[in-house]
C-alpha positions, 0 to 999 in steps of 0.5 A: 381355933386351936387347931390353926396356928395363930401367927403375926400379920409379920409372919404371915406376909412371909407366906407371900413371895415375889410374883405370887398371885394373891387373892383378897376376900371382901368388896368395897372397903367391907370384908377386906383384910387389912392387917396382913396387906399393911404387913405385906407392903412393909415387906416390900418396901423392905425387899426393894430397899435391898434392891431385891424385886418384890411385887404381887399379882392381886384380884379382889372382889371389888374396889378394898380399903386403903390398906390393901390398894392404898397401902401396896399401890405406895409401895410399888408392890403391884405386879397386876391388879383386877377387877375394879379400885376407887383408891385415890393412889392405886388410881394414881399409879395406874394413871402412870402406868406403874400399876398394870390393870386390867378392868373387868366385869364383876360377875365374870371374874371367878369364872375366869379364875376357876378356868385358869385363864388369869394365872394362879391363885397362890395365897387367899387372905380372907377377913373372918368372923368365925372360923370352926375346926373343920375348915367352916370360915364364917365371913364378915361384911362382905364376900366378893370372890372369896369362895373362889379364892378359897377353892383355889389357893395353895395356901390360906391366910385368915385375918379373925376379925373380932370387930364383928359378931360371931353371931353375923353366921347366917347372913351369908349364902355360900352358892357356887354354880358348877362348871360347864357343859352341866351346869345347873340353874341357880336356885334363886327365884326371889331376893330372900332365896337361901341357895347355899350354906352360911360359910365357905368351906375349906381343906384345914390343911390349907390354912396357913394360920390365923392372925387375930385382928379387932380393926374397924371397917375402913367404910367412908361416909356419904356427902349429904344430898344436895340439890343436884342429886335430890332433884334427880332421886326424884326424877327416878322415883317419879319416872317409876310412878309414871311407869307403874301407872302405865302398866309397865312395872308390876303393881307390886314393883319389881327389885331394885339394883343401884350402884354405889356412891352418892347419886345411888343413895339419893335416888334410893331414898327418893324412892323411899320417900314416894308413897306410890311406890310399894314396899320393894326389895333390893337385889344387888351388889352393895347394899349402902346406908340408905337401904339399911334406912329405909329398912328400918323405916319398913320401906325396904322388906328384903335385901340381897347383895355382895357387901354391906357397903355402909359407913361404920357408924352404919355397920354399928347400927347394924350389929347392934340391932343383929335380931332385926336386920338378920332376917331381913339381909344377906350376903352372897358371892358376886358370882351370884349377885351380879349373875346375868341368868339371876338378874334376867329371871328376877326382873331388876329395875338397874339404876347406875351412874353414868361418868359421860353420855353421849346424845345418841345414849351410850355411856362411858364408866370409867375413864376421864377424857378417854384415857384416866381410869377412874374406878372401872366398870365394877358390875354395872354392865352385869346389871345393864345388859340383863336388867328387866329396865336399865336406868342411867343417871349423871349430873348433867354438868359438873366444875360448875358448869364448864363440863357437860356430862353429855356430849357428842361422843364418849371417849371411851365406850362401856356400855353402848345404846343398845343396853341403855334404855333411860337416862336421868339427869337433874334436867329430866327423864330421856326415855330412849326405848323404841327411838332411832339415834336421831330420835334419842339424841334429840330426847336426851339434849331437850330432856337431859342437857344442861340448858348452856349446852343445848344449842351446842348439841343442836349444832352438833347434829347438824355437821353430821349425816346418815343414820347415827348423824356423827361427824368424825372431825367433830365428836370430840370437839367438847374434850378438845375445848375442856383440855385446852381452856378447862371450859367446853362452853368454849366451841367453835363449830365453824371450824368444822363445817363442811 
C-alpha cells in the first residue's frame, strides 16, 4: 500500500467535479464505499451553498447504502442515477423529479458502459479489502460493476476497508467476457465454477489514492416470517416437490435464484425445511441470510452470486467461520451472475417477487399505481426470461385487504405473459405454462386472488371480448378505486357495461 498515497475522504472528493460521472463498487448496501460518498455530499452541499452547480452523473451495481443514495439524494447532487435504488430519499427525489433515473436491467449495464453508450466513467470509488503494489484490488462483500468501472475510469479512488479480512481473497471470481463480433463462451458450467481470477486488476497509475476506513456494512435486518410469507415459502417448496415428482425437475434439483427481501428468505428457507427437496445449490445475484442458514445446517452445498446481501450480524457469522463458508461461496461480477447464456445453460429454477399481477399473468416490478418508482427491476428480468422455470410470488393483498396484488391490468409493464410461467400467492399456486389468456386469467383468480376479490375478477372478464378479454374502459377500475377511497373493494362494474 506504500506505493499509493493514503488521502482523506476530503481529499478525495476534490478528485470529483461538477458533471463528472462516478462509478461505485458493490451491490446492495454490501461493497459499497461509504466514506468518500458522505465527503463528496458535503462538497456539495457546500458548492450550492455558494450558488456554485454541483451535481454527478452515478452508476452502481445495484441499490447502495444510505451513504451513497441517502447521502447525495439529500444533497441535490444527483445529475443521473442508474440502474436499481431502494433509499427511502433518493426514491423520494426520483418520485419528484429532482433526481433523473433511468431503470435497467442488471445484466446489461456494463455492457452499455464498455460500448460507451451512457457517457463516460470519470471516477471509480471502489470499496477493498486488500489492495497489492501491482494494481491486484481485492474486493469486500460485494462486486457489482466494479471491474467495469475499473477498466473504465480515468481515475480510482480506493476506500481500504479494514472491517473485512484481507483473508475474504479468493472469494471473488473476476471474469470479463470480451466484446463482440469474438466473443467466447463463459466457462461456468455449475454454480462452483472459477472462470476468472480473485481480484481486479488495474493500471497503478490510476489510482488516485487510497483512503483507509473501518465502517461496517450498512446491511439491514430482515422482518421475521410471518403467516403471509411462510404460507407462500410453502406453496413454493410444495409446488417444487409436485414437480419433482412429475418428472419435470431433475431428481438432483436444478439451481436456485431468488430476489431479495422478505418473501425471497421465506420462500428459501421453506425449501430448506422440506425434506423431498435434495440438497441444492444457488446460483444468483444476492445471496442474503437464509442461504448462509441453510449452509450451515448442510441444506445448501454451493452458493454463487453478486453480493453477500446479509444483516451484519450475518456477515460477522461469516467472517468468523471464513474456513468453512470459503469453499462453499463466491462472488462474481454481475456481468456473469445475472448472464442470460449462464442462466440459460445451468438451468435455474428463478424465484421473484411480484409488486402486481394482472389476471392474464403479466407483472409489474417497479412502480406504484404505474407512476411511483419503487426500486426498479434490479436482475429480475435477466433471470425471468432465461430461467429454465420462472416463478413469481406476491401477498395477494396488502393495506389489509383494500389493495389487491392481482388486478385487471398492471399499470405499468415489466415482465410480460410470455416470461411468467408460475405465479405463487399465499391463496395457492396458478401454473400458466400451456394456457391461453382466458385460461390463465381463470387459474390465477381461482388459485391466486384474495377470496374478497374474486368475484370482482369474474366480473371483470365478462365486460371483455376476444382472445385477451380486456376492457379498455375498465382495466384500471382497481386503481381508480384505491386512489379515490384507498379501497379497491369499492368497484363499481355497472358503470362500464356495454
Amino acid at each position: 500500500m506504500n506505493k499509493y498515497p493514503v488521502i482523506t475522504a476530503e481529499e478525495a472528493a476534490r478528485f470529483i467535479h461538477n458533471d463528472d460521472n462516478v462509478g461505485f463498487s458493490g451491490f446492495t448496501a454490501a461493497g459499497c464505499p461509504k466514506a468518500v460518498p458522505a465527503a463528496l455530499a458535503v462538497r456539495a452541499e457546500a458548492e450550492h451553498a455558494k450558488g456554485n452547480p454541483f451535481k454527478i452523473g452515478m452508476f452502481t451495481g445495484a441499490s447502495t447504502g444510505d451513504s451513497i443514495d441517502g447521502t447525495l439524494a439529500r444533497a441535490h447532487a444527483i445529475k443521473f442515477r442508474t440502474p436499481y435504488q431502494s433509499n427511502g430519499d433518493l426514491r423520494n427525489a426520483i418520485n419528484s423529479q429532482d433526481a433523473p433515473y433511468f431503470d435497467m436491467h442488471l445484466s446489461h449495464l456494463g455492457q452499455m458502459l464498455q460500448y460507451g453508450f451512457l457517457g463516460k466513467v470519470n471516477v471509480a470509488i471502489i470499496e477493498a479489502s486488500d489492495i497489492t503494489d501491482s494494481g491486484e484490488i481485492v474486493l469486500t462483500c460485494g462486486v457489482g460493476i466494479a471491474p467495469t468501472l475499473c477498466r473504465l475510469a480515468d481515475k480510482i479512488i480506493v476506500e481500504l476497508n479494514h472491517a473485512h479480512p484481507k483473508a475474504i481473497r479468493g472469494m471473488h471470481d473476476i471474469y470479463m467476457p470480451v466484446a463482440p463480433p469474438n466473443r467466447e463462451a463463459i466457462p461456468v458450467y455449475k454454480p462452483s465454477d472459477h472462470a476468472g481470477v480473485p481480484y481486479i486488476k488495474v493500471d497503478p497509475a490510476k489510482i488516485a489514492g487510497i483512503v483507509e476506513t473501518d465502517l461496517p456494512n450498512e446491511g439491514g435486518s430482515f422482518t421475521p416470517v410471518d403467516e403471509t410469507t411462510a404460507k407462500i415459502g410453502d406453496n413454493v417448496a410444495d409446488f417444487l416437490v409436485g414437480e419433482m415428482a412429475a418428472g419435470r425437475i431433475p431428481k438432483s434439483f436444478l439451481p436456485v435464484q431468488s430476489g431479495v427481501g422478505n418473501i425471497a428468505n421465506a420462500v428459501l428457507g421453506a425449501m430448506g425445511k422440506h425434506k423431498a427437496i435434495p440438497v441444492f445449490e444457488i446460483y444468483t445475484e444476492v445471496i442474503q441470510d437464509a442461504v448462509i442458514t441453510l449452509m450451515e445446517s448442510d441444506r445448501v452445498k454451493f452458493a454463487s452470486g453478486c453480493s453477500f446481501t446479509v444483516s451484519n450480524p450475518m456477515m460477522d457469522e461469516i467472517y468468523a467461520k471464513l474456513d468453512f463458508f470459503k469453499p462453499k461461496l463466491l462472488l462474481r461480477p454481475q456481468e456473469i451472475s445475472n448472464n442470460p447464456e449462464v442462466i440459460r445453460r445451468l438451468g435455474l429454477i428463478a424465484i421473484n417477487t411480484a409488486l402486481e399481477a394482472d389476471i392474464f399473468g403479466n407483472i409489474n416490478s417497479t412502480h406504484v399505481t404505474g407512476t411511483k418508482m419503487m426500486n426498479g427491476i434490479g436482475g429480475s428480468g435477466d433471470f425471468t426470461r432465461n430461467a429454465y422455470l420462472s416463478i413469481f410470488t406476491t401477498p395477494s393483498v396488502a393495506k389489509g385487504t383494500n389493495i389487491s396484488a392481482i388486478v385487471p391490468m398492471v399499470s405499468h409493464l415489466d415482465h410480460n405473459e410470455h416470461s411468467v410461467s408460475i405465479l405463487i400467492t399465499e391463496q395457492g399456486v396458478a401454473d400458466l405454462r400451456g394456457k391461453s389468456p382466458i385460461q390463465r386469467a381463470h387459474t390465477i383468480i381461482e388459485n391466486c386472488v384474495h377470496p374478497e376479490y374474486r368475484q370482482l375478477l369474474r366480473d371483470y372478464l365478462k365486460l371483455g371480448s376476444g382472445h385477451t378479454p380486456h376492457n379498455l374502459h375498465a382495466c384500471f377500475a382497481f386503481h381508480h378505486a384505491f386512489n379515490e377511497t384507498r379501497d379497491m373493494h369499492n368497484v363499481d362494474w355497472s358503470k362500464y357495461a356495454k
